[in-house]
VEXLO-883445 format. One line per 8 residues: number of its first residue (from 1); their letters; for each residue x, y, z of N, C-alpha, C, O. Coordinates in pm, whole numbers. Example, Ala and Ser with C-alpha at 12.3 -4.5 7.8 and 13.67 -1.06 7.14 Angstrom:
1	AS	1319:-569:780:1230:-450:780:1320:-330:780:1424:-332:846  1285:-225:708:1367:-106:714:1290:3:787:1341:114:804
END
This chain:
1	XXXXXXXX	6516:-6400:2406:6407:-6496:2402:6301:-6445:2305:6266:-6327:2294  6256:-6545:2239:6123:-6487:2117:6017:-6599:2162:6041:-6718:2184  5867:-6515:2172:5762:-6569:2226:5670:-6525:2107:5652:-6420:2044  5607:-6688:2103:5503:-6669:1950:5400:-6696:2040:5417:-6779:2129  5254:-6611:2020:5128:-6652:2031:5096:-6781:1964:5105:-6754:1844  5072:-6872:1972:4984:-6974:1923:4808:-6953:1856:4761:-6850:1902  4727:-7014:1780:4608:-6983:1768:4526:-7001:1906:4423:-6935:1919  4567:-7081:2003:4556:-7083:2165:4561:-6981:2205:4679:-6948:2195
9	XXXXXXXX	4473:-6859:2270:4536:-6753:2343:4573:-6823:2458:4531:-6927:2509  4676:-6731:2495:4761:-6779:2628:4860:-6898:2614:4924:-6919:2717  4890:-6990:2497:4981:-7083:2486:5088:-6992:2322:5072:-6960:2204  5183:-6990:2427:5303:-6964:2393:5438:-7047:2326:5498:-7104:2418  5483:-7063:2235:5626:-7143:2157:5748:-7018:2244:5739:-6896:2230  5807:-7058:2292:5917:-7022:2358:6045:-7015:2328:6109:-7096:2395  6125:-6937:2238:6231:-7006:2155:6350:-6907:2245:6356:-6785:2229  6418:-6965:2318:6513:-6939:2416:6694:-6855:2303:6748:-6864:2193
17	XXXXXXXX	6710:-6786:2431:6824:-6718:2335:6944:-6823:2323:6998:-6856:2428  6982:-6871:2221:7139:-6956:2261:7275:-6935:2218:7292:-6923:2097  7372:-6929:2290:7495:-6899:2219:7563:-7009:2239:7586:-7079:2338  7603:-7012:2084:7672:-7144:2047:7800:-7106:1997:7799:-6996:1943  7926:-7174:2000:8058:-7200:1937:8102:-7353:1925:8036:-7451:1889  8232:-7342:1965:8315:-7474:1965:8297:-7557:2055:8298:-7676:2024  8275:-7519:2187:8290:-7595:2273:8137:-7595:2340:8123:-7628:2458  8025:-7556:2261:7883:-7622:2271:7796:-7489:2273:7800:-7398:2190
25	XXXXXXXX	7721:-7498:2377:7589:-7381:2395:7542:-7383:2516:7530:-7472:2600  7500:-7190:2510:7457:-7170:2674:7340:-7128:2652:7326:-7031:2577  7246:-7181:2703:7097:-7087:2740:7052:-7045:2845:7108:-7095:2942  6947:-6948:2876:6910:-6958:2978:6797:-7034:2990:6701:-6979:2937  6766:-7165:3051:6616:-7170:3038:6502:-7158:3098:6398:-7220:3079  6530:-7062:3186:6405:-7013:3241:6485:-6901:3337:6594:-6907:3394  6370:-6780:3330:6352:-6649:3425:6273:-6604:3405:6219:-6560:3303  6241:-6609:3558:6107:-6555:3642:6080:-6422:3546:5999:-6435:3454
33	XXXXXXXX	6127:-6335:3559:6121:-6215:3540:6038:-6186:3389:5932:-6135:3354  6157:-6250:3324:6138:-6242:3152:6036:-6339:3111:5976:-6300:3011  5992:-6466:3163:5883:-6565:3111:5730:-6495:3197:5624:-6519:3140  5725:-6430:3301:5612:-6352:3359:5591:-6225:3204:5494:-6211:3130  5683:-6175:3202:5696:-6110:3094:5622:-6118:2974:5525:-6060:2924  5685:-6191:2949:5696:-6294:2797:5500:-6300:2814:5437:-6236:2730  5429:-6371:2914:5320:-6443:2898:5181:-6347:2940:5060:-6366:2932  5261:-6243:2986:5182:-6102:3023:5121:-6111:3177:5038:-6024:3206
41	XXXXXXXX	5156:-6209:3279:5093:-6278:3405:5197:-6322:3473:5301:-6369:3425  5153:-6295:3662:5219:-6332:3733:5274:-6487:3719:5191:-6521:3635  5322:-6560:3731:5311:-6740:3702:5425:-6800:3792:5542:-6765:3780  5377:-6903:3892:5468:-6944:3963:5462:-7072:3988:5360:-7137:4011  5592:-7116:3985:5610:-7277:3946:5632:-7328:4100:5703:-7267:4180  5560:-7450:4131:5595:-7557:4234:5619:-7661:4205:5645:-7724:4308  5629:-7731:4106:5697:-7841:4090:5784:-7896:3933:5737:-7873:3822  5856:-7937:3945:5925:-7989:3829:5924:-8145:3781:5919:-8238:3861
49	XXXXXXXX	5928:-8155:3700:5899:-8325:3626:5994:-8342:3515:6017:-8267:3421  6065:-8505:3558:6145:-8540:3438:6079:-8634:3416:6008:-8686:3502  6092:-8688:3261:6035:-8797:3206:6117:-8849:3116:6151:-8771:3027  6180:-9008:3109:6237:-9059:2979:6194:-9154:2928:6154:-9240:3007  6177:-9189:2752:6069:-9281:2726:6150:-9257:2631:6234:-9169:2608  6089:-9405:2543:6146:-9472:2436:6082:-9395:2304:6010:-9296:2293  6120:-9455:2243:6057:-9415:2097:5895:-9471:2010:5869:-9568:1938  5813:-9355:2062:5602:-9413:2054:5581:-9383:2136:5461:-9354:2139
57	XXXXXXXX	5642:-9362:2251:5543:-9329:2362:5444:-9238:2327:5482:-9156:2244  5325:-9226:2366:5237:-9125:2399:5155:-9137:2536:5071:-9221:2569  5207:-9027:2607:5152:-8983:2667:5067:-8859:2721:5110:-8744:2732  4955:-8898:2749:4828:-8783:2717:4698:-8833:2684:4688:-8954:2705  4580:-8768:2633:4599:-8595:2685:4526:-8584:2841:4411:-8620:2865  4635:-8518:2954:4588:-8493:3078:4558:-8368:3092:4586:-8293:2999  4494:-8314:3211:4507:-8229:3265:4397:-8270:3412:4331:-8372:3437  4413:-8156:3480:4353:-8149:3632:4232:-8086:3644:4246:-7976:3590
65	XXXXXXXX	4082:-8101:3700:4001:-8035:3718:4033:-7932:3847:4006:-7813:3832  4080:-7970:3954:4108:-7889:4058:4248:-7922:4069:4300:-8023:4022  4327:-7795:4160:4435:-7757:4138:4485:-7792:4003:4560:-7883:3967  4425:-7696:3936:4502:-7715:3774:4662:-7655:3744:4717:-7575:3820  4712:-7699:3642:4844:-7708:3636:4848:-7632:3512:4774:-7648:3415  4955:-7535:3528:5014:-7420:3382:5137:-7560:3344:5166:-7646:3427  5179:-7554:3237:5274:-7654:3233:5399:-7553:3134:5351:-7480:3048  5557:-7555:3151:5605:-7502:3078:5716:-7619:3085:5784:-7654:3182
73	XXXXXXXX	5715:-7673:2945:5769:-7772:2893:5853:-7801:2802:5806:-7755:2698  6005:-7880:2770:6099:-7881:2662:6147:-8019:2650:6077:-8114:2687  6246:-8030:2608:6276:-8161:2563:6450:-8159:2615:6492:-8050:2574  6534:-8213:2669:6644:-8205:2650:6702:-8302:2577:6814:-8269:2540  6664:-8421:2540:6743:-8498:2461:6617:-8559:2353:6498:-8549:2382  6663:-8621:2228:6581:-8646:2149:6422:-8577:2090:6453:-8507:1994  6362:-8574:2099:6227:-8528:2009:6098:-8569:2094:6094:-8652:2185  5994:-8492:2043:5893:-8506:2038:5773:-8398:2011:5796:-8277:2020
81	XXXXXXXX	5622:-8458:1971:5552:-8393:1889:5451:-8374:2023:5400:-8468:2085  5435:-8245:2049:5389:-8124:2188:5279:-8080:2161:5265:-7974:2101  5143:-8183:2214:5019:-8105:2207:4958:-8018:2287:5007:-8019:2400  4861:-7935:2272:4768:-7867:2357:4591:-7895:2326:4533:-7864:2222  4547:-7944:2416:4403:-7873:2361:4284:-7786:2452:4224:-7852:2536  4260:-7686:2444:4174:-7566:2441:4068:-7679:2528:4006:-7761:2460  4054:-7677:2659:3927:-7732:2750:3834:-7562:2779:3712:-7556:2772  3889:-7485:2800:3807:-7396:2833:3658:-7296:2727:3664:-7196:2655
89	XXXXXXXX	3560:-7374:2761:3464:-7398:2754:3366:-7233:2681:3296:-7217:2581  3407:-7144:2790:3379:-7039:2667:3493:-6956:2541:3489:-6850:2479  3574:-7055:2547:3657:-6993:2458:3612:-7026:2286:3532:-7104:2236  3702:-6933:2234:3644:-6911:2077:3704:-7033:2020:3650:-7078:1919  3825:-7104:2076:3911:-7209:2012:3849:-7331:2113:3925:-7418:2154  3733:-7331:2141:3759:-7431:2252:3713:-7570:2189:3615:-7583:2116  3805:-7678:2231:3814:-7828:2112:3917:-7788:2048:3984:-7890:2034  3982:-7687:1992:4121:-7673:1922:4203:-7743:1997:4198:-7772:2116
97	XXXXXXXX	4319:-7780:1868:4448:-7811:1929:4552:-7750:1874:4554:-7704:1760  4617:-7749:1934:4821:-7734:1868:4930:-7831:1888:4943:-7901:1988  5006:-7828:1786:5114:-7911:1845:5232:-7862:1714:5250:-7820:1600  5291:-7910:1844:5510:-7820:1780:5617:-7945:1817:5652:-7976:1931  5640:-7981:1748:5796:-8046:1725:5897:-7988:1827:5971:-7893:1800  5895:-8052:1948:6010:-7946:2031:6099:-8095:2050:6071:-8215:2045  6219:-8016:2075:6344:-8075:2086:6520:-8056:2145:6561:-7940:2150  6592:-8140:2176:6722:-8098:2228:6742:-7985:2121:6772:-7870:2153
105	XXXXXXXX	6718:-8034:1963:6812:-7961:1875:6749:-7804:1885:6821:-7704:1884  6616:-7801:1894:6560:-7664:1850:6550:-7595:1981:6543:-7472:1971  6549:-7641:2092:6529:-7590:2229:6437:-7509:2248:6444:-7420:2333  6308:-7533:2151:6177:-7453:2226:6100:-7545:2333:6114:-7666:2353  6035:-7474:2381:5958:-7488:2510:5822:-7464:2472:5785:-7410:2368  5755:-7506:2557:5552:-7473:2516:5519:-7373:2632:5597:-7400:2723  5469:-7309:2653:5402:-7252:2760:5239:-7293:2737:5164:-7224:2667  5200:-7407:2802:5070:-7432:2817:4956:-7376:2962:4939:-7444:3062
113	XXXXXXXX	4914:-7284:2945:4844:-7275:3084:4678:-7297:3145:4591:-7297:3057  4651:-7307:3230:4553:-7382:3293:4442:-7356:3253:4391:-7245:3261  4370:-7494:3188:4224:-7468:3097:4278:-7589:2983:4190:-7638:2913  4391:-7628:2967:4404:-7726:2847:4450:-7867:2946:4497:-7897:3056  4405:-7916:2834:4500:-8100:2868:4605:-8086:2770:4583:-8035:2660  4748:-8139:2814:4839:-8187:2736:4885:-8335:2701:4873:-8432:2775  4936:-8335:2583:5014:-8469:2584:5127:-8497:2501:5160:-8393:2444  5208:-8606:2465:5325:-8582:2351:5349:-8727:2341:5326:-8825:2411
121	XXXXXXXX	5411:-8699:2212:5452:-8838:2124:5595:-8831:2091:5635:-8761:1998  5667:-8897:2160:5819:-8915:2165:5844:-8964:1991:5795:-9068:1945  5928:-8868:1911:5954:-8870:1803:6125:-8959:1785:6185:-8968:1677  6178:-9018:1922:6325:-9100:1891:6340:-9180:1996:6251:-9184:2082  6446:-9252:2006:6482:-9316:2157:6524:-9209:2236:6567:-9102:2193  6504:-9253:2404:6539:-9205:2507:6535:-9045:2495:6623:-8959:2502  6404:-9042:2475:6318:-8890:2514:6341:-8883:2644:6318:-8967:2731  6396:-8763:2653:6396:-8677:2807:6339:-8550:2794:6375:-8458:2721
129	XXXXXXXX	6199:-8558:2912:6108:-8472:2844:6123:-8368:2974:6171:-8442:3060  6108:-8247:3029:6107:-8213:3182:5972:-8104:3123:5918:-8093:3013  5952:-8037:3252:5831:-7971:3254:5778:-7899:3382:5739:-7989:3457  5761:-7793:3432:5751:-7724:3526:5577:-7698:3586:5485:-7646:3523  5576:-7724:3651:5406:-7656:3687:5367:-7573:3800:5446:-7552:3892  5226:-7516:3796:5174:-7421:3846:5165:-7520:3982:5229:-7510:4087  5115:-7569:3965:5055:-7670:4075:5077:-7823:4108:5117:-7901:4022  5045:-7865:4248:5105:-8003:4270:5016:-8086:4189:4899:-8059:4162
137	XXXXXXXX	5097:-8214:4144:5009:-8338:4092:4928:-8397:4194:4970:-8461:4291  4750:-8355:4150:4666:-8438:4206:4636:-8534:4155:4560:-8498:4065  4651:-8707:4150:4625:-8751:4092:4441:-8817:4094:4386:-8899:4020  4384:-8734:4220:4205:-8744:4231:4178:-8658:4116:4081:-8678:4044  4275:-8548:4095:4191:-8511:4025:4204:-8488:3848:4162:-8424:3751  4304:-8608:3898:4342:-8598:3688:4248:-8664:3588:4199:-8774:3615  4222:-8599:3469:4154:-8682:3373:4237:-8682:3258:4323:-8595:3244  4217:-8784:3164:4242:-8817:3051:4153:-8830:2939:4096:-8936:2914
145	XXXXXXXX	4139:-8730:2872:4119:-8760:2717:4172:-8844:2599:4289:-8840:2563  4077:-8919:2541:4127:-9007:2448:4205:-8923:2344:4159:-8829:2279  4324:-8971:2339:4436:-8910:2237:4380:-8940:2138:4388:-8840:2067  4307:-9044:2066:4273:-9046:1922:4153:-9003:1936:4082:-9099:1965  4093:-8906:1930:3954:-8903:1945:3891:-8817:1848:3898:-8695:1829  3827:-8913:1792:3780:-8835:1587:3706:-8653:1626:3678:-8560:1549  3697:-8662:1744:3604:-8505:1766:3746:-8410:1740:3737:-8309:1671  3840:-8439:1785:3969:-8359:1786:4014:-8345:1707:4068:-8237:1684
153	XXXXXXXX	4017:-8464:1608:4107:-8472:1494:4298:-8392:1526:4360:-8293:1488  4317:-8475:1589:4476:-8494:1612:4541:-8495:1566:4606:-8572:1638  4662:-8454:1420:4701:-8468:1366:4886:-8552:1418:4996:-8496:1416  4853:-8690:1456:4994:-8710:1528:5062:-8753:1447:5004:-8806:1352  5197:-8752:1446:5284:-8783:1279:5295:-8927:1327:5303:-8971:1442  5294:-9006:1170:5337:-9111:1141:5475:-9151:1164:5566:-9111:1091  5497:-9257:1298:5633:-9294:1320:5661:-9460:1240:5594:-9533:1167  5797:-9467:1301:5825:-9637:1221:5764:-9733:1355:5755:-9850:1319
161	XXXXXXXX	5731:-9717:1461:5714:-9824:1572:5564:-9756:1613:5524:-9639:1619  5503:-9880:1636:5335:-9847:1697:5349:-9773:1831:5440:-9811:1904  5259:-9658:1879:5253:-9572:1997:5241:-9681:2120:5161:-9770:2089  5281:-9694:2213:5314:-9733:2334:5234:-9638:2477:5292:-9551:2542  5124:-9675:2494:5048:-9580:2550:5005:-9645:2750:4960:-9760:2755  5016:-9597:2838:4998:-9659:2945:4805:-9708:2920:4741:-9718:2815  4772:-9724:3032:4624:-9815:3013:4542:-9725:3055:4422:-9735:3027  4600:-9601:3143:4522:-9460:3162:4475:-9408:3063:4362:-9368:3036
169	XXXXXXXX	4617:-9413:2979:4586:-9328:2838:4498:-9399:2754:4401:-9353:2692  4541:-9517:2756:4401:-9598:2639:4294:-9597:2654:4223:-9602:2554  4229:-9592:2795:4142:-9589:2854:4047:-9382:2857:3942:-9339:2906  4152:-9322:2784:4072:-9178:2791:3925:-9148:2799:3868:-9224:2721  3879:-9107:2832:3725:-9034:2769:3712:-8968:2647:3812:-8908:2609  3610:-8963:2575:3582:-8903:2471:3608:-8717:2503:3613:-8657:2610  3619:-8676:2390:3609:-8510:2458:3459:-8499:2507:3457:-8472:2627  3361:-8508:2464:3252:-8443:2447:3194:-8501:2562:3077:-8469:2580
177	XXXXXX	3252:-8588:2656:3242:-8697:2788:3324:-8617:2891:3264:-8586:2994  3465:-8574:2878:3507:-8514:2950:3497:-8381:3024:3438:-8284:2977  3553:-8383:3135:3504:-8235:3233:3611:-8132:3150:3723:-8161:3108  3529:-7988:3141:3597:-7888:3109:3563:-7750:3205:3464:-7748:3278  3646:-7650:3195:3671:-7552:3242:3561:-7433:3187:3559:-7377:3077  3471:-7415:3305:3415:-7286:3258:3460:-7189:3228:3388:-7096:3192
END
């Protein structure tokens, strides 16, 4: 497994070991042992999430004020473009973002942990997105940031079909409106 720092401290690109031949590929994708490792911290997952969506979706940018959520996230089928952004408030990056192209083909993963909102933009048909977290979904206590929001400057790639966004998401807060993490 190879683990890149991001300009995010604490958000990690995850590029899993794979062995491939004729008859396909094995990974491992996830251990306790080696991803505690990998991120320098104890980290323990309670829940898992699948998601499949068409091609535009965006969904994002969330995250939780209480019981906040580490999120460690991949793609198994088709594409998509994997943001983060930096809520925590005394940080040196804080308002930064990142985002990585993860996918079936490339099989990296994000390690996002608690202090950011995430979100992603399904780059094909029938995105299957899964994703692990620290913590249960509260939905009292979720917020949404406006995905286009000129303070962020977002850089989301230009697809062939207009983004497809639920009414949560359209409905975001500005950053500079939204609750952040001391």
């Amino acid at each position: 497994m190879k683990v890149v720092q991001t300009k995010l401290e604490g958000v990690f690109v995850i590029e899993p070991t794979v062995y491939e031949d004729d008859r396909g590929f094995f990974m491992e994708s996830f251990n306790k042992r080696a991803f505690n490792a990998a991120v320098g911290r104890e980290v323990e997952f309670v829940q898992d999430n699948h998601s499949k969506s068409s091609m535009g979706v965006l969904r994002g940018l969330h995250y939780q004020i209480k019981n906040t959520q580490g999120k460690l996230v991949r793609v198994t089928c088709g594409s998509v473009f994997d943001v983060a952004v930096d809520l925590r408030k005394g940080s040196v990056t804080y308002g930064d973002w990142v985002g990585f192209e993860l996918s079936a083909k490339n099989k990296r993963q994000l390690w996002i942990p608690e202090g950011f909102a995430h979100g992603f933009l399904t780059l094909e048909s029938n995105v299957e997105f899964l994703y692990k977290t620290t913590d249960y979904y509260s939905p009292e206590y979720e917020r949404t940031i406006l995905w286009n929001d000129p303070e962020l400057k977002i850089n989301w790639p230009e697809i062939d079909v207009e983004y497809t966004l639920s009414e949560k998401d359209k409905n975001g807060l500005f950053f500079n409106k939204s609750e952040v993490f001391e």
